[in-house]
N, C-alpha and C positions, 0 to 999 in steps of 0.2 A: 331079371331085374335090369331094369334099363337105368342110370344114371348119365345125366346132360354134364360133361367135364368142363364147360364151360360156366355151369352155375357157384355161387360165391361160397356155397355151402361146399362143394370140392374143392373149391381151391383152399378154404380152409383150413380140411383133412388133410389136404396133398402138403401143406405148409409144414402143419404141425408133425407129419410122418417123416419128411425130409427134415427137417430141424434136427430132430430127437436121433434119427439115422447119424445126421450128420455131424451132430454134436459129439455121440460116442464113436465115429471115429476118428474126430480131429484129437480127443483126450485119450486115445488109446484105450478106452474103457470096451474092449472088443472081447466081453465076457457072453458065450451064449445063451446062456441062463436069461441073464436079465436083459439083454436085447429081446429075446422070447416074448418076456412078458411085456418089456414094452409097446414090444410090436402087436401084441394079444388087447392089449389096452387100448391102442388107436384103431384095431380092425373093430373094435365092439364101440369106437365111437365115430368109425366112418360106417358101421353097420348102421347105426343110430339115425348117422345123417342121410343114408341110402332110403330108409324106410318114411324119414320125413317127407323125403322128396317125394317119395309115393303119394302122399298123400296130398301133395299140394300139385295143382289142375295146372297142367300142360296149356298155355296161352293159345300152342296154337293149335293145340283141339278144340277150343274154346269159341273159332270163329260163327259167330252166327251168318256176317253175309257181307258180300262187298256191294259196294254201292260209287258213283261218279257226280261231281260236283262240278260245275263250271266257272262260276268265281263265288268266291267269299262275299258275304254279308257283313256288313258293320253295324254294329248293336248301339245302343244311345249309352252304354259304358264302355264302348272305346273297344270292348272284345269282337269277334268275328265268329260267324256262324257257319256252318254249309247248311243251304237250305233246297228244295225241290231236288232230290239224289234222286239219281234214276238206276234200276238196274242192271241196264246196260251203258256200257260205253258209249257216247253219241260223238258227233262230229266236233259239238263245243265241248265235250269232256274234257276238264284240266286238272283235275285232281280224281285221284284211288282212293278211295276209304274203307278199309275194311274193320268193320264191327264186329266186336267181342262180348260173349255173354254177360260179362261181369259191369256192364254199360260201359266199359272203355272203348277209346278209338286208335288209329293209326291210318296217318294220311301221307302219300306220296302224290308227285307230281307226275301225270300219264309222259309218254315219249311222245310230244308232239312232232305233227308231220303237217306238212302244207303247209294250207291257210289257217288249220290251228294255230301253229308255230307261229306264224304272224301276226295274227290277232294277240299272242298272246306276248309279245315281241312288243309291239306297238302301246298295248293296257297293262303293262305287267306293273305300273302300280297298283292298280287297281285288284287285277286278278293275282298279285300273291304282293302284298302292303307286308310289309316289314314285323307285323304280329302274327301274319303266315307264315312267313317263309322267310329264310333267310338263303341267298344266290351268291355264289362266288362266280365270274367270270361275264362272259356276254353271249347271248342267248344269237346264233346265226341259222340259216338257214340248213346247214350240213352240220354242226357240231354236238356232240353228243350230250344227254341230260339225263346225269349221274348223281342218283338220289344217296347224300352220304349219308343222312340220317332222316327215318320219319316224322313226322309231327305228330302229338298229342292230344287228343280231343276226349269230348265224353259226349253220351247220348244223349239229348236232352228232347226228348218228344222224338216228333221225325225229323230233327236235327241234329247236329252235330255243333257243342261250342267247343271252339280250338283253344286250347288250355297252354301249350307249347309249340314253339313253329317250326317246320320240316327246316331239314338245311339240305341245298342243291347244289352244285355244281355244271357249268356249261364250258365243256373242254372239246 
């Protein structure tokens, strides 16, 4: 049984077993009896929470397929689309998208090189407007482009509308 210790549901467990641990022995209550059973009490409710997790779908099993955008779309409500995704990466690829079963998305900013890079250097209002993305730093020919967090979209037909906007980094 595999459990992710990173999920809120562990850290939970981990809180409430340390707590109780550490409660009786700040009060000296270091009786083994009933540390036993406490500790019997929390293994049967991080069992509880081991088998939940089973049962709730691992995201990133869940991938149906990646797909590359080139700029954003502006919708006549002020939201942004990605529209004509192509398979592969192409030469104007500026964005990664990759698609999850459950109609969610997750978008990053590809590593431009070249005249990517400069196209995208020169339009970057355009190709990432401030309800895409949000950039710390300035975009140069040599420096590096460090996706801190992805962006948020949902499926909508063969599009994508971006719900949340990635945040970048150019250091």
């Amino acid at each position: 049984m595999a459990v992710d210790i990173k999920s809120q549901e562990f850290a939970n467990a981990w809180r409430i077993v340390s707590e109780t641990l550490l409660s009786y022995l700040q009060n000296g209550e270091i009786q083994p009896t009933v540390l036993m059973n406490k500790l019997s009490e929390q293994q049967t409710e991080v069992k509880s929470v081991a088998s939940h997790l089973e049962t709730v779908p691992n995201k990133t099993n869940n991938v149906v397929d990646v797909r590359y955008a080139a700029c954003p779309v502006r919708q006549a409500d002020g939201t942004y689309n990605f529209k004509n995704l192509k398979e592969e990466r192409q030469q104007e690829s500026t964005y990664k998208i990759t698609r999850y079963e459950d109609g969610s998305c997750e978008f990053e900013l590809c590593d431009l090189q070249g005249e990517a890079r400069q196209i995208f250097k020169d339009n970057q209002s355009d190709r990432m407007p401030s309800y895409v993305g949000i950039s710390t730093g300035e975009i140069t020919a040599d420096n590096k482009i460090v996706n801190i967090k992805p962006g948020k979209g949902i499926i909508d037909g063969r599009s994508v509308k971006i719900t949340e906007p990635l945040s970048v980094e150019f250091k």
